[in-house]
C-alpha positions as CSV (number, residue, x, y, z in Angstrom):
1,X,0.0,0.0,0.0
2,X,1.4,3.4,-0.3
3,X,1.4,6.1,1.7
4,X,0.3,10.0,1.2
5,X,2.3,12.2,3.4
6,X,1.4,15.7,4.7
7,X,3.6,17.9,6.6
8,X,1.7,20.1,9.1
9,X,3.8,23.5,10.5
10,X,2.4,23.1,14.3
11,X,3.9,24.7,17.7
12,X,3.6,23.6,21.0
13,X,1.4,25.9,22.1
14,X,-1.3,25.4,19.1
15,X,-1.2,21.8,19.9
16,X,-2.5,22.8,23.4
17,X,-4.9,25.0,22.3
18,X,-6.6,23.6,19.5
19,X,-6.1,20.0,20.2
20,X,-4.2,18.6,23.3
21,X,-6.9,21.0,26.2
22,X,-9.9,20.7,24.1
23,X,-9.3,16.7,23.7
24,X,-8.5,16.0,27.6
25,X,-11.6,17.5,28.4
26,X,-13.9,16.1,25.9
27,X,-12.2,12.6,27.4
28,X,-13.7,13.4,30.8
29,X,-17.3,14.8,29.0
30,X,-16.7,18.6,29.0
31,X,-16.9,19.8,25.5
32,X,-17.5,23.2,26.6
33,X,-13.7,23.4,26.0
34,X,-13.5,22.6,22.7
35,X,-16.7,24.7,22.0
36,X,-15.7,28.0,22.8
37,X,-12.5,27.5,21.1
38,X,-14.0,26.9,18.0
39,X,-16.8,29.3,18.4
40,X,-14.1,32.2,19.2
41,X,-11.7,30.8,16.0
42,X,-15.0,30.9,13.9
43,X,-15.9,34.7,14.7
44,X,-12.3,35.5,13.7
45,X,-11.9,33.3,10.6
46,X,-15.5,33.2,8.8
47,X,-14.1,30.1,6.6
48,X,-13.1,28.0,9.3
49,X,-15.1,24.4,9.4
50,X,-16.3,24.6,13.2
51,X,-18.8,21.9,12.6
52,X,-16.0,19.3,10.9
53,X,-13.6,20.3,13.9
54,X,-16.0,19.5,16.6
55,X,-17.0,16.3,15.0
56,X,-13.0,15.3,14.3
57,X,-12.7,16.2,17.7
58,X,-15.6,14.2,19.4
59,X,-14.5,10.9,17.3
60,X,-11.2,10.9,18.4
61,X,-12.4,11.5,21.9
62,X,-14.1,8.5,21.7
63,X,-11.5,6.1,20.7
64,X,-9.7,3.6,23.1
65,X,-7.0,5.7,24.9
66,X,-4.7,3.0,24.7
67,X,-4.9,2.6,21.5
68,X,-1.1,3.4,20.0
69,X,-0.9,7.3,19.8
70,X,0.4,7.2,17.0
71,X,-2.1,5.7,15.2
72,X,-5.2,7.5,17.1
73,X,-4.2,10.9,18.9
74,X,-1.3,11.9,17.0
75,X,-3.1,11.3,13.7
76,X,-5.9,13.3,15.0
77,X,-4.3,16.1,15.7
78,X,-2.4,16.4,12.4
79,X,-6.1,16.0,11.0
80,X,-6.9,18.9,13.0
81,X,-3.5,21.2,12.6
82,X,-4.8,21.4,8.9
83,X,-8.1,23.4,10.0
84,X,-5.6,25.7,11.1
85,X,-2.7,26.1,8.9
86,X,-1.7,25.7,5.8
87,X,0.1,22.0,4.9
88,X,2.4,20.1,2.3
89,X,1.0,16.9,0.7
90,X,4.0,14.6,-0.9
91,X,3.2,11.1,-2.4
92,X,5.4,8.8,-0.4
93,X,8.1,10.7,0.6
94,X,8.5,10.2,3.9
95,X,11.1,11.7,6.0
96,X,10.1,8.4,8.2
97,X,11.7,6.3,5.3
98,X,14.1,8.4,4.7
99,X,15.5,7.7,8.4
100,X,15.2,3.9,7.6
101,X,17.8,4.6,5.0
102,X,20.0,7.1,6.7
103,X,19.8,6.9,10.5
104,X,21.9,9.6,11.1
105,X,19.0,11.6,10.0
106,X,16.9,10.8,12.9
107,X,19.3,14.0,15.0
108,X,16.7,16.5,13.1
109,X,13.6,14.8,14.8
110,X,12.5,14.8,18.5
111,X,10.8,11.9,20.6
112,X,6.9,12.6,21.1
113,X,7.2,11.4,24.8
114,X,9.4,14.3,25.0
115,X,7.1,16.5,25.2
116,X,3.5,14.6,24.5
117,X,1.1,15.6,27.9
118,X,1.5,12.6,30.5
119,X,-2.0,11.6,29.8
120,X,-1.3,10.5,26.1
121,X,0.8,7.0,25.9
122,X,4.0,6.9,24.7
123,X,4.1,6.1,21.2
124,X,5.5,3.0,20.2
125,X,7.2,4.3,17.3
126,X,8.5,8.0,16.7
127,X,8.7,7.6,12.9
128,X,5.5,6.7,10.1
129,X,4.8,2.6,10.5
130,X,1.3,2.2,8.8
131,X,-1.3,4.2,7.2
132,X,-3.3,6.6,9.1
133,X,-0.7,7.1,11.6
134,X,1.9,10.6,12.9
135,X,5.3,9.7,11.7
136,X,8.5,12.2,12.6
137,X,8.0,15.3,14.8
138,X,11.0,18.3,14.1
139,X,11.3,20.7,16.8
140,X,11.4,24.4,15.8
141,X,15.5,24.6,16.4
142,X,15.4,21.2,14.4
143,X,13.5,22.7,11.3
144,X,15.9,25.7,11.4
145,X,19.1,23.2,11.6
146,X,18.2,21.2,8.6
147,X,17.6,24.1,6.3
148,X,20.8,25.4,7.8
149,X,22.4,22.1,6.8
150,X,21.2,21.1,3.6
151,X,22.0,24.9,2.3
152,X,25.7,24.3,4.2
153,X,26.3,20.9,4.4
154,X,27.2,18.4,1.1
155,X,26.7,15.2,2.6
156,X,22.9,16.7,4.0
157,X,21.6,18.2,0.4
158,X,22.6,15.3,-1.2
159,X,20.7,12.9,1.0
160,X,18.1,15.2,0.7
161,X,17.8,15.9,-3.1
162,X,18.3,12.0,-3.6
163,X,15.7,10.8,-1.8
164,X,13.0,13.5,-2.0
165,X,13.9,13.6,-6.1
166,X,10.8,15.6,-7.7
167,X,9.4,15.9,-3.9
168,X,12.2,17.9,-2.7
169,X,10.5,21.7,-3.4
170,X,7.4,20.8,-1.5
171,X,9.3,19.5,1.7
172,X,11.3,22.9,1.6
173,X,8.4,24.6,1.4
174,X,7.0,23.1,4.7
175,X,10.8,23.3,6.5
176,X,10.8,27.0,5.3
177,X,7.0,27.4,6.4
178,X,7.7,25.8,9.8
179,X,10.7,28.2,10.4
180,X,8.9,31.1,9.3
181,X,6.5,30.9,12.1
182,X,8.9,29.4,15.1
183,X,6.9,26.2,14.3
184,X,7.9,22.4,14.5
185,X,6.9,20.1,11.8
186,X,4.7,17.1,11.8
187,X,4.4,13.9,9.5
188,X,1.6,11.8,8.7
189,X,0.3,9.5,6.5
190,X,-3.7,9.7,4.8
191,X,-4.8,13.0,6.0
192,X,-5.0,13.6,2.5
193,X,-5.6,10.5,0.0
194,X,-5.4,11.8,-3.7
195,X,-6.1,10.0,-6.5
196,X,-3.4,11.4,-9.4
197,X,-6.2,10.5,-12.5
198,X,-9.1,12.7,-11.5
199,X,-7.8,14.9,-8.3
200,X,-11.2,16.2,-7.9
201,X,-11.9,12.6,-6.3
202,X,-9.1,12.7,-4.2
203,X,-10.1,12.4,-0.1
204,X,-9.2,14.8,2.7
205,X,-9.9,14.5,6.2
206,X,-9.0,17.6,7.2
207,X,-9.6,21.6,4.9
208,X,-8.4,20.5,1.7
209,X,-8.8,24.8,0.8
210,X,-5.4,24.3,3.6
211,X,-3.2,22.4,1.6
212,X,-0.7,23.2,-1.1
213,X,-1.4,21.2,-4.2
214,X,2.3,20.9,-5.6
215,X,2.6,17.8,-4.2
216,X,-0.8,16.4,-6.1
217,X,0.3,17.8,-9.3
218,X,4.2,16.2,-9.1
219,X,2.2,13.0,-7.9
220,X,0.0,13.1,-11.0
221,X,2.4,13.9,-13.6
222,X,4.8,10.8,-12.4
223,X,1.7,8.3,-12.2
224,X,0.6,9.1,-15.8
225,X,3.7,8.7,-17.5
226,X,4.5,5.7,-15.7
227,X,1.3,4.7,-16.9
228,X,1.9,5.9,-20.6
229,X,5.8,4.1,-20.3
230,X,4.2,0.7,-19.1
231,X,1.2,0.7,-21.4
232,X,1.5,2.8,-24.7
233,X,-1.7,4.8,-24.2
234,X,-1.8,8.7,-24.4
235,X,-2.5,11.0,-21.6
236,X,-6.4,11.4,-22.4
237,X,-6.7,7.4,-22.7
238,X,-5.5,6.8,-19.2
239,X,-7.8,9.3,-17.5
240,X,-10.9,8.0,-19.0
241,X,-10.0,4.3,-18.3
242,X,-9.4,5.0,-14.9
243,X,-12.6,7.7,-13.3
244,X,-13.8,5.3,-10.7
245,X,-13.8,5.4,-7.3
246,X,-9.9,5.3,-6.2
247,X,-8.7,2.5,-4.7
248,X,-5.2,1.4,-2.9
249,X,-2.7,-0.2,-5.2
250,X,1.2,-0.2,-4.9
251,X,1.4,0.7,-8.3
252,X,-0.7,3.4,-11.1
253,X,-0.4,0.8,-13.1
254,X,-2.2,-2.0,-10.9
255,X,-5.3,1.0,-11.0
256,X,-5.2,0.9,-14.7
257,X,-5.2,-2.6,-14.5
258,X,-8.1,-2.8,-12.1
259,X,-9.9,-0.4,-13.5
260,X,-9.9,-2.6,-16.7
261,X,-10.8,-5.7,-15.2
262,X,-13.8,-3.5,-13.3
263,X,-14.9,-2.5,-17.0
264,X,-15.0,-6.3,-17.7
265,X,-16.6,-7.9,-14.6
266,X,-18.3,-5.0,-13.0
267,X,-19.9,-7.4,-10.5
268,X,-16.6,-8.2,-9.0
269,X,-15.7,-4.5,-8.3
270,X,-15.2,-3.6,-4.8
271,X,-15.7,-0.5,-2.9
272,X,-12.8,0.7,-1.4
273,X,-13.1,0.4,2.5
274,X,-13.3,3.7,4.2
275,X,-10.4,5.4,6.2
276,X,-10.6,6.7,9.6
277,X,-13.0,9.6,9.3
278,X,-14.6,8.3,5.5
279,X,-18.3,8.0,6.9
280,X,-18.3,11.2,8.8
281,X,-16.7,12.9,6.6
282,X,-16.6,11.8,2.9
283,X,-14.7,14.0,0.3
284,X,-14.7,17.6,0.1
């Protein structure tokens, strides 16, 4: 399965305000907390989704709070961060990975128990390891260090430009974003799903108006021309073989082929199954 990463600019103190109060008290049956956030947000930012936030809010709430953090909390509040500020999608390009491959990487990322409230579990894993999960956490002095580094340092830009490749302009973006603001800067996978053939059915979770659509673009052009290398069919071909409901496949070209054998034997279609916050909220 592959994995669609956002990064999400966040402070310390936002994730207190917006998520980590709001969420304690909603675990112990107060949402008055959470309500007169968003109802003060909302009379200063017309746009914001109050309705959506409360809902995100009240689901996770409701989940098993020893559940891995990772995969519940955490995830939830990088949902949530994107109500608030704007956010990077990348397909697959996860500094997680990246760590896998050069360990020595991991000295730009802080621990979540570092600094996670005591009444959160401690992760079992600081980087991404599944879908709909928080992966690496950079601390603001982190963020400023690796742009520091990858401007000043050989050894960092090319680890960098190597394994970002095409990906690398939208992760500067969200370093430069984050260090703009004095923020850190969060990872995490399926807070927005997009589908690279018709991106008006891709899925977000959190304000898709928040996030910066480089990242579905680059992920788009690549998918179709490894589509057009492995199969010989132009541009216009591939899109109208594949508008159906999007699916997870390692590959485009295990859609295309899906989407062919779905043309065939349309009884043996299947839905995709829905992700964390699907039947809530759908697509916007």
């Amino acid at each position: 399965m592959g994995f669609d990463i956002t990064y999400h600019a966040i402070r310390r103190d936002e994730m207190e305000r917006c998520f980590f109060a709001p969420m304690k008290a909603l675990k112990e049956g107060d949402s008055s907390v959470a309500e007169r956030f968003a109802a003060a947000y909302q009379a200063e930012h017309e746009s914001f989704y109050g309705e959506k936030y409360l809902d995100i809010m009240k689901t996770v709430a409701a989940w098993d709070i020893r559940r891995a953090s990772e995969k519940g909390i955490l995830y939830g509040m990088a949902v949530v961060s994107g109500f608030f500020t704007e956010y990077q999608y990348v397909r697959g390009s996860a500094y997680s990975f990246l760590i896998e491959e050069h360990p020595e990487m991991k000295r730009y990322c802080s621990p979540w128990k570092s600094f996670v409230p005591e009444w959160i579990p401690e992760p079992d894993h600081d980087i991404l390891s599944e879908n709909y999960a928080a992966g690496i956490y950079m601390a603001p002095e982190q963020v400023k260090s690796l742009l520091r580094d990858y401007e000043g340092d050989a050894g960092v830009r090319n680890c960098l430009e190597t394994f970002f490749g095409d990906n690398l302009a939208v992760f500067l973006t969200s370093l430069r974003q984050a260090s703009a603001s004095e923020s850190g800067l969060m990872e995490a996978a399926e807070v927005m799903e997009v589908n690279p053939f018709d991106l008006n059915k891709s899925t977000c979770y959190s304000d898709i108006r928040l996030c910066d659509p480089q990242g579905a673009f680059i992920y788009q052009k690549v998918a179709i021309e490894q589509v057009k290398a492995a199969s010989g069919m132009e541009t216009e071909e591939i899109i109208e073989k594949v508008k159906y409901e999007k699916r997870h496949y390692d590959t485009p070209a295990e859609e295309i082929q899906a989407a062919e054998e779905a043309a065939r034997e349309p009884e043996k279609a299947t839905e995709k199954k829905p992700g964390f916050f699907a039947r809530l909220f759908g697509k916007k």
